[in-house]
C-alpha positions in Angstrom: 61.5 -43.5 108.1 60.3 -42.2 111.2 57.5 -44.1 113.2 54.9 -41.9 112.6 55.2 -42.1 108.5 55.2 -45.8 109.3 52.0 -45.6 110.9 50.7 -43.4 107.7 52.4 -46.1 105.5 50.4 -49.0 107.1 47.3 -46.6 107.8 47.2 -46.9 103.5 48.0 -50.1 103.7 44.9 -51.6 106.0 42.2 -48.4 104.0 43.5 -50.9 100.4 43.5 -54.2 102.4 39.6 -53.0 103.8 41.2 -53.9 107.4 38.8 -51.4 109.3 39.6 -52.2 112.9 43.8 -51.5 111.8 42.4 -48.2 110.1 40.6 -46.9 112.6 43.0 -47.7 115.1 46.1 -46.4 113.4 43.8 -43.3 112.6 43.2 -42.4 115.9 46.8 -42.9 116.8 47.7 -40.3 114.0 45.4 -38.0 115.4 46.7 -38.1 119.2 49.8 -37.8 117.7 49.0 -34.7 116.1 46.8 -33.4 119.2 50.2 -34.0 121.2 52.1 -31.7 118.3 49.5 -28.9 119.2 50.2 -28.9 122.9 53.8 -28.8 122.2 54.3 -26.8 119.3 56.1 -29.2 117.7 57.2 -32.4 116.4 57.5 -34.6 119.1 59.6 -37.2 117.0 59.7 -41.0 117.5 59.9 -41.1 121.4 56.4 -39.0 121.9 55.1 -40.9 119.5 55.8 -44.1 121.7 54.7 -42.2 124.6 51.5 -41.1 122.7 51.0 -44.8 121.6 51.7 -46.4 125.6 48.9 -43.9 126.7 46.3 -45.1 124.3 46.9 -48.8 124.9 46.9 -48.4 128.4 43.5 -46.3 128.2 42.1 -49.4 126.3 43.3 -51.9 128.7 41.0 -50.0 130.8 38.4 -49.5 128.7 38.6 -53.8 128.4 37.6 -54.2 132.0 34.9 -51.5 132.0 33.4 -53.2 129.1 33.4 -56.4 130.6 32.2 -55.3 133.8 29.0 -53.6 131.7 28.9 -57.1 129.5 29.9 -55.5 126.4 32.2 -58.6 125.3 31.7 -57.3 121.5 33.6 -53.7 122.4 36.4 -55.6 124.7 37.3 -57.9 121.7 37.3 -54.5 119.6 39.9 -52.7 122.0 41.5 -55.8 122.4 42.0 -55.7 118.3 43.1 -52.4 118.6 46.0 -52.9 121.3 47.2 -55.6 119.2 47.7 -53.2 116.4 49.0 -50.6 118.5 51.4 -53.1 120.4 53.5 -53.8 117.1 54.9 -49.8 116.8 56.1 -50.2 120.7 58.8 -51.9 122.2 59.1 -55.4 124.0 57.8 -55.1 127.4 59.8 -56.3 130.2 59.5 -59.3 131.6 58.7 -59.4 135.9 61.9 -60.9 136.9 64.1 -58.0 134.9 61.7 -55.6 136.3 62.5 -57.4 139.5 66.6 -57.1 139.0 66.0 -53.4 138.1 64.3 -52.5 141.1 66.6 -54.1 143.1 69.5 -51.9 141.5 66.8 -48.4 142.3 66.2 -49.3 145.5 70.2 -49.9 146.3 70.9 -46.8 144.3 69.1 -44.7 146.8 69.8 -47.1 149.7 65.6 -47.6 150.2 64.7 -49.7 153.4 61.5 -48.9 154.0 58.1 -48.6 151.8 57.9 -45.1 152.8 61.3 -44.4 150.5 59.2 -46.0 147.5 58.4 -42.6 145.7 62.2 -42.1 145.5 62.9 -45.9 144.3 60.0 -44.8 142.0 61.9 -41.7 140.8 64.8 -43.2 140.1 63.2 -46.4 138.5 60.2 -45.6 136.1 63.1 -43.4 133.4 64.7 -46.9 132.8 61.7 -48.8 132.2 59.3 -45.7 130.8 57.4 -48.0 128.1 58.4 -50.9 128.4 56.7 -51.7 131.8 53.2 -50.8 133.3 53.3 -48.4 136.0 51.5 -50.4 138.0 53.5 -53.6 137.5 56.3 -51.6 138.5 54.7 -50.0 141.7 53.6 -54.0 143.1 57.2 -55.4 142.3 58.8 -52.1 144.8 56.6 -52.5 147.3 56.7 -56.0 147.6 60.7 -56.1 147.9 60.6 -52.8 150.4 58.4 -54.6 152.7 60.6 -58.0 152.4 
């Protein structure tokens, strides 16, 4: 079974178990899934799922601290409810120190010295992590070993 009829399985699952923040959040996952579809004209199978999935927890993440910032704790808590849901159809996310070690590999890999080679550490570092690793995580962690 392909991630995206597990996320229809368990969309059925939280409608019968009257779970309303897991059905709305697995419905709107469904639905970027299929607005991704229509832009490509396509399945985009199990990997653009992830990808689809990554996008829309990291647009809550930022919808957390906007929310916060306006004092809307009651939203925060719901998009916080909603990454957790989203969370369990991705995969682990690295830890700093592997990040760390694969960063170190990048930036020997394209012999990097200085923080203006970043974009090319960058380039050949964010396929290796894609998903598993914020962006900006990744971004701090180069810059701080290419300026020593």
């Amino acid at each position: 079974m392909g991630l995206k009829e597990q996320i229809q399985q368990d969309m059925k699952k939280a409608a019968k178990e009257k779970n309303s923040l897991a059905l709305s959040a697995l419905r709107m996952a469904l639905a970027a899934t299929h607005n991704r579809e229509i832009e490509v004209r396509g399945e985009i199978g199990d990997e653009g799922v992830r990808k689809v999935l990554a996008t829309m927890v990291k647009q809550r993440k930022e919808s957390i601290d906007l929310f916060r910032q306006g004092g809307r704790i009651d939203l925060a808590e719901q998009e916080a409810g909603e990454i957790a849901v989203l969370e369990a159809y991705l995969p682990e996310p690295l830890p700093d120190a592997e990040i760390e070690a694969m960063a170190r590999e990048a930036i020997a890999a394209v012999g990097a010295k200085l923080p203006a080679d970043m974009g090319r550490v960058m380039k050949e570092l964010m396929p290796k992590v894609a998903e598993r690793a914020d962006g900006r995580i990744v971004k701090e962690i180069v810059r701080r070993l290419l300026t020593g």
